[in-house]
N, C-alpha and C positions, 0 to 999 in steps of 0.2 A: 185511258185505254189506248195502247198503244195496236196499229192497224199499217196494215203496208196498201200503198193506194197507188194506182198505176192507169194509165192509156191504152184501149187496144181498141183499133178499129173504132176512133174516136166515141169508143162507150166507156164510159168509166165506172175500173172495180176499186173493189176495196175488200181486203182480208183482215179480221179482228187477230194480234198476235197474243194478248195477254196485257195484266196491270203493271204500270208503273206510275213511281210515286215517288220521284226523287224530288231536291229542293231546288234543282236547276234545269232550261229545257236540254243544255247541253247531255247531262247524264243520263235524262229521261230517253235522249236519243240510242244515245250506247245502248243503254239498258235494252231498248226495243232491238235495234241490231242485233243487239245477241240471242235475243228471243226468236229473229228473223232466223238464226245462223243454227240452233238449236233445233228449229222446225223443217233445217234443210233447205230454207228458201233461195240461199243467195248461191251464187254459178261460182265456185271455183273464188281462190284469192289472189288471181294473176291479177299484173297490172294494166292500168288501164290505160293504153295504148295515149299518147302526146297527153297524158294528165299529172295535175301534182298529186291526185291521190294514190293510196298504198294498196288498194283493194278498192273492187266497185260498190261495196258495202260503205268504203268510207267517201265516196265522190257522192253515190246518194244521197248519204246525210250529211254532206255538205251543203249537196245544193238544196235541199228541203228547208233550212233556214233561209229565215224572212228577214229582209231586209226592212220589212215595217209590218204594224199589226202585231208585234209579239202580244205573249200574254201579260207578263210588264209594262207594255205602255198601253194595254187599252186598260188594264187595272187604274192606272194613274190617268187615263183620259175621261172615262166613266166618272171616278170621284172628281176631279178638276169640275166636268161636267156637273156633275151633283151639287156641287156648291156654286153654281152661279156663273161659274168662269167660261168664258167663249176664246177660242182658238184657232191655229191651223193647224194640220195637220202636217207633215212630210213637206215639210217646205226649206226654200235658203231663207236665211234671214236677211242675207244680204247678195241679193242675185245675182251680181258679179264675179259672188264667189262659188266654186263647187264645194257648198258645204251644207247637208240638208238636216235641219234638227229633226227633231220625230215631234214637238209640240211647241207651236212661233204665237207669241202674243205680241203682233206687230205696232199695234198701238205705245204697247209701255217696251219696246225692245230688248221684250225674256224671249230665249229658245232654249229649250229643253229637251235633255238628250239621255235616252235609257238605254244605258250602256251594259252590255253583255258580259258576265263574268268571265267567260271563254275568250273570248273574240278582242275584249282590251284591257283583258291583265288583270284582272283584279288579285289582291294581294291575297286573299284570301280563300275564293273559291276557285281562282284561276286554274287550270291543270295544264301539264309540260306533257303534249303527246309522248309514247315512246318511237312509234312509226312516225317516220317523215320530220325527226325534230328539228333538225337544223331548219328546214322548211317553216313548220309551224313557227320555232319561236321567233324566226326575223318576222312573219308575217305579222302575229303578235304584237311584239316591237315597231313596227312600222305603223301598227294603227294605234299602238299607245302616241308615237310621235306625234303621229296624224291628229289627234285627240289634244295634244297639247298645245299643236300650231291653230289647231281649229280655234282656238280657247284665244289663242291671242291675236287673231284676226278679228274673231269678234270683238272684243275688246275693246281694240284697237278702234273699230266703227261704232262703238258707241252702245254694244251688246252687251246686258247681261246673261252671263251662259250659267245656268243648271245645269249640274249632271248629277246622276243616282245611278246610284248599281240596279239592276234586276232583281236585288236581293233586297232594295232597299223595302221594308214598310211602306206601301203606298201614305198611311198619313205621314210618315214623316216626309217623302216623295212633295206631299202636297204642301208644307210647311214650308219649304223649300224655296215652290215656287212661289208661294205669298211672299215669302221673305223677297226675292227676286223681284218679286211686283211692287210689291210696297217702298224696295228703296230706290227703286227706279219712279215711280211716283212722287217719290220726296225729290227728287232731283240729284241724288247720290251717283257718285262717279261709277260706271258701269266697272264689272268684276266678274270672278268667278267664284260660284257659290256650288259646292260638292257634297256627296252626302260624306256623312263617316265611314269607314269598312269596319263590318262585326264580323 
């Protein structure tokens, strides 16, 4: 159920806008924007004043995305959870560096990372804004680089890095990390282990 939530006079509301059902949060978000835009909610599509967004419909649903807690990593934290496996949460694996996985098994040196179809490219569900694209698609680009330096810094320290789409099957998600855990258990040279894109 998609719901517009807001501050006033430090009480907080919330308006129900209607269902969505998409297979990504990114879409789910549009969807709900339009259902916002539809019901007359949003002020006008001027811009918004020293920001990269195109519309203050698009700066909200920007900034409403989480930086941790998606519904992706706590699906894959929950199962990890369920079978036995202990973790942290939102941490560096290597504190020196500014680099924060979403799930650090500091013991056997896995961090695993649930990476966002929107947000670093996936080949498949990724979408190319048509507003703001020059913008989005360096940003884009700049966290796929971000994402592949990350890969080889850990590495580099002796990290094995997971990463899985948003899209990915949590059991395959969880496969994953055993495979990560177990050959780092075995004493296997550290690597990077990815899901497939379907």
């Amino acid at each position: 159920m998609a719901s517009l939530q807001w501050t006033d006079a430090g009480k907080r509301h919330r308006r129900p806008l209607g269902e969505v059902a998409h297979p990504t949060r990114q879409a789910n978000l549009r969807a709900a924007w339009s259902l916002a835009e539809e019901a007359g909610l949003l002020v006008g599509d001027q811009e918004v004043a020293g920001s990269w967004a195109s519309s203050p419909g698009t700066r909200a649903s920007m900034r409403s995305n989480r930086g941790r807690d998606t519904k992706p990593e706590l699906r894959l934290r929950s199962e990890l959870h369920r079978t036995g496996l202990r973790y942290i949460v939102s941490a560096r694996p290597v504190p020196s560096l500014r680099r924060t996985a979403d799930v650090v098994f500091t013991r056997y040196k896995v961090a695993v990372f649930v990476d966002g179809c929107y947000w670093h490219g996936c080949p498949t569900h990724g979408l190319t804004p048509t507003k703001n694209r020059d913008f989005w698609v360096a940003k884009i680009e700049g966290n796929v680089k971000r994402d592949t330096e990350t890969n080889l810094r850990l590495v580099d320290h002796g990290w094995f890095v997971v990463r899985v789409w948003e899209h990915t099957p949590t059991t395959d998600a969880v496969a994953l990390v055993r495979l990560g855990l177990a050959e780092s258990k075995h004493g296997r040279a550290a690597r990077v282990i990815k899901a497939d894109v379907r």
